[in-house]
N, C-alpha and C positions, 0 to 999 in steps of 0.2 A: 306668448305662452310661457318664455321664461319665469316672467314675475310669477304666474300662476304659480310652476313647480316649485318658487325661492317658496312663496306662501306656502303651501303644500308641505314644503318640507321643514318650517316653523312650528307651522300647527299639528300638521300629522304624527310627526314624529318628534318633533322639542329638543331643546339641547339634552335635559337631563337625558333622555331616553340614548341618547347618543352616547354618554357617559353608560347608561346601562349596559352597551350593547360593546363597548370596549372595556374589556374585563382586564385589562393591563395591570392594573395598581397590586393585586394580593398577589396574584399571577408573578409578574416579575419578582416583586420584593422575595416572594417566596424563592424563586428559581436563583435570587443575586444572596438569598441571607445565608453566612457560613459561620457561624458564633455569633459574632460580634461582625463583623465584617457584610457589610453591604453594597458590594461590587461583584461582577462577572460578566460572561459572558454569554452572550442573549441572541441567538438567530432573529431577528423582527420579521421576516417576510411573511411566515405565516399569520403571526397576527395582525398586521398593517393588511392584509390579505382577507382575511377573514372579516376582519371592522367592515372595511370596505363592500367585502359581498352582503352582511350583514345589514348596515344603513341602505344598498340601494333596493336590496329584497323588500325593504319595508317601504319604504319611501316611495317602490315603485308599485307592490301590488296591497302595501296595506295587511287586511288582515288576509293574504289569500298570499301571505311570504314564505310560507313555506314551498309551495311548490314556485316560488321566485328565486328560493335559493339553488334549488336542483338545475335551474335553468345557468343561474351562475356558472353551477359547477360543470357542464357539459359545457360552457362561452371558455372556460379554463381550460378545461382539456382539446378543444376546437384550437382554440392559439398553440397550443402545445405541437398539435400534430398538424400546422400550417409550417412549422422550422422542419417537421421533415419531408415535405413534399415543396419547398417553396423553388429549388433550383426547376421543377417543373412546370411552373406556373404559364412560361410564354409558349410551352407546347401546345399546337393549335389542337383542342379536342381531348388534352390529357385528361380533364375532370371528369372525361365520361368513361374514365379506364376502370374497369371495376378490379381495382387493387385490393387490399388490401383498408389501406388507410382514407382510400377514397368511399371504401362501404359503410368504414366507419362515421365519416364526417357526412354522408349522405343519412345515416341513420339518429347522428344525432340533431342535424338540422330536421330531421319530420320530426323528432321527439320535441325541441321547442318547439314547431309549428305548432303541436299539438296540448301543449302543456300552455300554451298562450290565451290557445283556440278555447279552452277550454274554459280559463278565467273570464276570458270575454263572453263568452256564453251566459255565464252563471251571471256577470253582472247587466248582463240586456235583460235575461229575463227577470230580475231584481227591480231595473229600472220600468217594465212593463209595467210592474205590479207595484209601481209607487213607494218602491223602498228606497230609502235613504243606503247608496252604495258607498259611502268613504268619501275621505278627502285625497287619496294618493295620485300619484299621477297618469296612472290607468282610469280612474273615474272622471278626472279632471277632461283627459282626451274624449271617455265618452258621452259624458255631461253636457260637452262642449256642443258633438255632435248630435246629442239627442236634440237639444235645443236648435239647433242647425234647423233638424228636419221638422219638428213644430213648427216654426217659424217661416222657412220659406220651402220645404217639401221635399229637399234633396239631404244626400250628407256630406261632411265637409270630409269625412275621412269612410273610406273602404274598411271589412274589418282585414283585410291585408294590411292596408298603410299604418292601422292601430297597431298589427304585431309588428309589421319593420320598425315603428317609431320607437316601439318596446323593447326590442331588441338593440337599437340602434344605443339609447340612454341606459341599459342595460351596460353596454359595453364601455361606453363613454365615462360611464359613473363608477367601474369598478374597475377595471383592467389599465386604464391611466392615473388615476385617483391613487390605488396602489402602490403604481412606478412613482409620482410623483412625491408619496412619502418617501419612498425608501431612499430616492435620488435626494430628496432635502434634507435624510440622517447622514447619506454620506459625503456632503459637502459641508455641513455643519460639523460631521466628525474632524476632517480635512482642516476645517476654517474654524477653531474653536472663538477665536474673538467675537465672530460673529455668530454663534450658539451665548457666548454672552450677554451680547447687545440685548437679543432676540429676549432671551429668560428675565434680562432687565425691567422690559417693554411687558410683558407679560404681566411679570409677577407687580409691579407698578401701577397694573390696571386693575387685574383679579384680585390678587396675593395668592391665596390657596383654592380661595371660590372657583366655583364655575364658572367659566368664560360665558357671555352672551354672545350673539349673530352680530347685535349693533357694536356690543363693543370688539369683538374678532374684526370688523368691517372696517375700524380703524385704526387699523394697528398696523402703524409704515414701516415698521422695521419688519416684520413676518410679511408683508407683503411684498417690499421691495428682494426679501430673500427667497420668495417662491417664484416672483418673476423671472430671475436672475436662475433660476437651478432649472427653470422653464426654456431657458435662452440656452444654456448650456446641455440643457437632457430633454429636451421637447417628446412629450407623450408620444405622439408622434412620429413616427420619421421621413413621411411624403404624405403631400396630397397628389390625389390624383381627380382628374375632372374627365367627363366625355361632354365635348359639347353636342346640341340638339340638333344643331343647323350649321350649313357652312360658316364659318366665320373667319374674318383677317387675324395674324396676330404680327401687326406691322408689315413687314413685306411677305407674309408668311399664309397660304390659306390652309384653314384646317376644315378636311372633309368631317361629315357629320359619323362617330361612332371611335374614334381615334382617341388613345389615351393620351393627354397629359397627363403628367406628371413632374412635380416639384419637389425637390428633395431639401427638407426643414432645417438642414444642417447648415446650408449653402447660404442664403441670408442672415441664418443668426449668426454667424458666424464672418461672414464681413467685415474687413479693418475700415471699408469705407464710411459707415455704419456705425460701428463700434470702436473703431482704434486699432491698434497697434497689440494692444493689449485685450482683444477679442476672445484668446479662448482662458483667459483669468477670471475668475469667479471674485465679481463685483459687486453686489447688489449696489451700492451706490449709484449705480448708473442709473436707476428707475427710480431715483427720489425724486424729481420730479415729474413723474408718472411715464407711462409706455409712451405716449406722444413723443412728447422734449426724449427720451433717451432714443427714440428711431427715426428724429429730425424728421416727424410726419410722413416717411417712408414706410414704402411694405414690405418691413424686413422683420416682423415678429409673429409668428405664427403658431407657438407652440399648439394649438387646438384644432387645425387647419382654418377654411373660414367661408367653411357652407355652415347657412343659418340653422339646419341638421343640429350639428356640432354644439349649436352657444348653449341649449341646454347642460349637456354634460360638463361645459366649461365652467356654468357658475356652481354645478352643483361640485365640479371638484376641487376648485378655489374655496370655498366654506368648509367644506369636510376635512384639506388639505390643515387651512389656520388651524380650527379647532383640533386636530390629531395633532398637531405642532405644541400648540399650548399645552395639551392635556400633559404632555409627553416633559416639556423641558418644566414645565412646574416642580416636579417631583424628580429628575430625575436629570443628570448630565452623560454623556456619552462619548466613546472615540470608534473608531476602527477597530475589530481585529487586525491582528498582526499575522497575520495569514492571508489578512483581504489581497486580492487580487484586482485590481480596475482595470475590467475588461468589458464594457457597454456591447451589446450587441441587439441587433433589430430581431422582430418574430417581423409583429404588428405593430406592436409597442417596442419603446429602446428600454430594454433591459439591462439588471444591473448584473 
């Protein structure tokens, strides 16, 4: 299903449109122009924020993205208010406390259920009636399954599993896609040689043009520096699994409903692994791709690595290149002198 959403989101939505939908260029110049003088100082979060909710509203419901953005914005304030109830979390039965901020987040989970509920609706009945419903990745999942049930009489997907899925790449594709800009300006800001290299590579391929998919896809130097900011800032900060059924884990049995959990910091982070020099920001290390830099070991996880997950991984590896290019084409960057480095977890590692 991946390939589908890469196609999906070539066609659907194109690179120019992607260009349309990051309104950066007049934007900034205007906010950096002072006479003659074209420098300053520029927050990016909300607009790396907003790109971001903006490409997956489209990409995910097509033309039905407006109320895909409203869903964004309730997934944003959901993380928001997981940092303030999170020291609660291992109290057995606390989510059923009707607090306060627990009414809240029970109210805005019906309101996606139902803002999902609703697109799906509009496009069953669309497809009853032999309309042509989009190419986004809502019609692709139910496309999929429409043809399921013609064909052998069942579905391949619930319309439940269609809203988790929805939500699931929702969240994947905006809320780490995000982090994962903002973490790449400020290790680029840190590491100007390599904000060089990167503008070299670029502008070498493009010049001032628009970047293509194929040609963003082969681009080692932005890729070997998003892996690298991925090792060191992983979207991410644990995965966690419940296994179905008993199972060993070495001398170990895990009854059925028990959390694991693995914390993402712990592996990439490894001298055995990575060196001596593990927590230095290297992209070298991944010139000859993820294999050769984790000596075929499972020590790189930035995305976690339920099949879930690989959609939102390629769709924010693409978006990630392309916001890089668009960015260092026109424009060089550092730190405020104020910044603070101080990463901290919600859901995602924030900057």
């Amino acid at each position: 299903m991946s390939d589908r959403v890469e196609a999906s989101l070539q066609k659907e939505y194109g690179i120019h449109n992607l260009f349309e939908l990051f309104k950066y260029d007049k934007d900034w110049e205007a906010l950096l122009s002072t006479g003659d003088r074209k420098s300053g100082e520029i927050d990016l979060w909300p607009y790396l924020g907003d790109f971001s909710g903006d490409v997956i509203s489209r990409t995910a419901f097509g033309s039905s993205h407006d109320e895909g953005r409203r869903i964004f914005e309730l997934q944003k304030e959901q993380v928001k208010l997981v940092l303030e109830i999170v020291q609660f979390f291992f109290i057995p039965g606390w989510r059923y406390v009707p607090t306060k901020v627990n009414k809240r987040m029970k109210a805005m989970s019906k309101e996606i259920q139902s803002l999902l509920r609703g697109i799906i609706n509009q496009r069953e009945n669309a497809m009853e009636r032999g309309e042509t419903i989009g190419d986004d990745l809502l019609s692709t999942l139910m496309e999929s399954n429409f043809k399921e049930i013609e064909e052998h009489g069942n579905r391949m997907w619930s319309i439940e599993d269609v809203i988790e899925e929805c939500k699931l790449f929702y969240f994947a594709g905006s809320e780490t896609t995000s982090n994962l800009f903002v973490w790449t300006m400020v290790m680029l800001s840190k590491h100007q040689e390599w904000q060089a290299h990167a503008r070299d590579e670029v502008l070498q391929v493009f010049g001032k043009n628009e970047p293509t998919f194929d040609g963003l896809n082969r681009r080692k130097t932005v890729t070997m520096i998003l892996h690298e900011v991925l090792r060191l800032y992983p979207t991410l900060t644990m995965i966690t699994q419940t296994p179905r059924k008993t199972m060993k884990l070495g001398k170990i049995t895990l009854p059925v409903g028990v959390n694991l959990m693995l914390l993402i910091g712990l592996p990439h982070h490894d001298p055995e692994i990575w060196g001596d020099d593990e927590n230095e920001f290297k992209p070298e290390r991944f010139s000859e791709g993820i294999s050769n830099a984790t000596k075929n070991q499972f020590s790189y996880v930035p995305f976690s690595v339920s099949p879930r997950i690989c959609i939102g991984q390629q769709f924010a590896m693409v978006e990630a290149k392309l916001a890089l290019a668009m960015i260092i084409q026109s424009f060089s960057f550092e730190l405020f002198s104020s910044y603070l480095h101080a990463p901290f977890p919600i859901i995602t590692l924030q900057p």
